[in-house]
Steps between C-alpha positions, in 0.01 A plus 500: 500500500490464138670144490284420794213566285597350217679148641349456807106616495533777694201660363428726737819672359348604211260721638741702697754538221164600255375769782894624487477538123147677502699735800790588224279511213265775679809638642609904388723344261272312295174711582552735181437176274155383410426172582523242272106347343574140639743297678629186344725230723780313316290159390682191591529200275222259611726199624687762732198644650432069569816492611529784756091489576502922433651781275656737748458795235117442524523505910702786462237700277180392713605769754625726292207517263278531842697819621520680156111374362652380222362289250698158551504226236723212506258288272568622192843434473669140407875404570544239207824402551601281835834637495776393773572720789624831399776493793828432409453561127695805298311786371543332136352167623198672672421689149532155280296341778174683497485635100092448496452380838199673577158561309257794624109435402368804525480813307696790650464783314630838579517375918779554700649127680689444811663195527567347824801282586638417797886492446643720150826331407601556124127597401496308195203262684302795533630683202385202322128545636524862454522424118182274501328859655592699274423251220151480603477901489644622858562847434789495808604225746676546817683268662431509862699256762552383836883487490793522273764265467828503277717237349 
């Protein structure tokens, strides 16, 4: 479902797989955890989201944010960097590639983030974006995806 989403349209995809995640997320296991102040998809660079016409974390978090009421802001965010494909690099290229990818304009002061990401490979995208967060104040950032992946 996932690739369908991301290679081939398949929009409507997105919001089953978000109304699975709001399922887990108000699930027993995670129901003793406070919510996080604001939802945040994983920004694509501009000439990707030309490119592919969407950004599948954003269609991902529409449906999410919807079933939680969460705050949802995916304009605040910048990816800087149009950096190749992530698949089929090593962990070591992935780092190297995105060192100040991404630029957050907005103050976030003492509020807790989830990220949103479809696919989690070596989490250096997203641990990259987690650092722009906490640089402008995030007091905690979770990392919050569709699927994981490994090398």
């Amino acid at each position: 479902m996932i690739l369908a989403l991301k290679f081939k349209q398949q929009l409507a995809y997105a919001r089953i797989l978000g109304e699975l995640m709001a399922e887990k997320v108000t699930s027993e296991w995670y129901r003793s955890k406070p919510l996080p102040d604001l939802l945040m998809p994983l920004p694509l660079h501009w000439q990707r989201l030309q490119e592919r016409g969407f950004n599948q974390a954003l269609e991902l978090a529409c449906p999410l944010a919807a079933a939680l009421s969460l705050s949802l802001d995916w304009q605040s965010a910048e990816r800087l960097k149009n950096t190749p494909p992530q698949l089929g690099l090593t962990a070591k290229e992935r780092l190297s590639n995105l060192k100040q990818a991404f630029i957050v304009n907005r103050d976030l002061r003492g509020k807790t983030i989830a990220v949103l990401d479809d696919v989690m490979t070596t989490g250096a995208t997203l641990a990259e974006f987690s650092r722009a967060l906490l640089r402008q104040g995030a007091s905690r950032v979770e990392v919050w995806c569709c699927a994981r992946a490994r090398l």
